[in-house]
N, C-alpha and C positions, 0 to 999 in steps of 0.2 A: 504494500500500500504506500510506504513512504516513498518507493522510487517512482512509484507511475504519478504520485504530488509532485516530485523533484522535477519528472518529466511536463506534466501540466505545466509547472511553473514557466516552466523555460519556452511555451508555447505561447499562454496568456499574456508574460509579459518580458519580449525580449528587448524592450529597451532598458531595464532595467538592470540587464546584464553591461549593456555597449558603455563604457567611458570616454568622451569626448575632451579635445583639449579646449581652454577657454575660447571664447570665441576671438580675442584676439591673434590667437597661433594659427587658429582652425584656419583662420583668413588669409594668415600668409601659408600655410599650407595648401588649400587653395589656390594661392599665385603662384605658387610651384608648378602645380598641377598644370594650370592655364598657362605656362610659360613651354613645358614640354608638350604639351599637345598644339601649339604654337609651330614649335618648331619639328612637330610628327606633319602638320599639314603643309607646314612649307618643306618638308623633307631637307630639313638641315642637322646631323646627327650632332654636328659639335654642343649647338644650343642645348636639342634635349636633354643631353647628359650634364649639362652644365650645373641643375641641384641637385646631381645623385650624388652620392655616398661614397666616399675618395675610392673604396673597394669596387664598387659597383659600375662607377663612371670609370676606373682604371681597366675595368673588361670592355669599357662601352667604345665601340669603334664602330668607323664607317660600315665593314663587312658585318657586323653582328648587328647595326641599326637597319641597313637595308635585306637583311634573309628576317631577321622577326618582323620590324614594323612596317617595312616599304612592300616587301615579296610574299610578305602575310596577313597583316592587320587591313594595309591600305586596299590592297587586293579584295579580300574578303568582304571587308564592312566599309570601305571607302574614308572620304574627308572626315575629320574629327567637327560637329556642328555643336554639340550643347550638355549636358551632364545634369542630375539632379542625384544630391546624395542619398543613401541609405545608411540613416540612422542606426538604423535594427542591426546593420550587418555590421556598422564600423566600429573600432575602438581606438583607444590609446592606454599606453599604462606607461610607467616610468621609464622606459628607451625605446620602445616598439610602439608603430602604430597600424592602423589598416585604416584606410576609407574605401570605400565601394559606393558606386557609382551606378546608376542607371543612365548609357550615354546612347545620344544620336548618332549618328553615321550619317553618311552621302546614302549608303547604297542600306544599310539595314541598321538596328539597335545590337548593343549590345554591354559587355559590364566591365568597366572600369573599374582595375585594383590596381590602390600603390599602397604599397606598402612603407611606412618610414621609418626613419631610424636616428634618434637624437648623436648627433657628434659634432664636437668641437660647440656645443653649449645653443645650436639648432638642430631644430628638424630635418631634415635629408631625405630625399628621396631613393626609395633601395631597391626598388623593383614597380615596374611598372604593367601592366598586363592589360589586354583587350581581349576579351571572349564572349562568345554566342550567350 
């Protein structure tokens, strides 16, 4: 009985679970977001990697931005057009973060994750993802 309340819980009230950063950060995190999806439509790899994560940006090259975002993403779901977040799905907690996204495309919808990662006394971006 107590796991299938636990489970309830977790159904009835999932924003309960998600922790958000103030809305001051959330915002520049945010301008993260809009700065690489920026430079995903103008198909310029230097930019988009420009607030990832010294780890993440130091993989991030022209050949690994055009076979995932250009040969994949743009392909698939087309121009980046607009995003609304999902509360229920996102979190933050003391160095890790997720937002998820419900985004437009040129050519179909689909779902927007970054994931972040506090370094050097900001947020960072550490991975970004576009899927169905």
């Amino acid at each position: 009985m107590r796991k299938l309340l636990m489970a309830l819980s977790l159904l009835v009230a999932p924003t309960a679970w998600a922790d958000l950063p103030d809305p001051a950060q959330l915002k520049k995190c945010e301008a993260r977001v809009d700065q690489a999806m920026d430079a995903y439509n103008s198909k310029s790899w230097k930019d988009f990697f420009k607030d990832f994560t010294r780890g993440s940006a130091a993989l991030g090259n022209e050949q690994s931005f055009t076979s995932i975002y250009l040969d994949g993403s743009q392909q698939e779901f087309g121009s980046y057009e607009s995003r609304s977040l999902d509360e229920s799905r996102s979190s933050f907690k003391k160095t890790v973060g997720l937002l998820i996204y419900k985004a437009r495309f040129s050519k179909k919808w689909g779902t927007l994750s970054v994931n972040f990662l506090h370094e050097e006394g900001d947020w960072k971006i550490q991975q970004l993802r576009i899927d169905p």
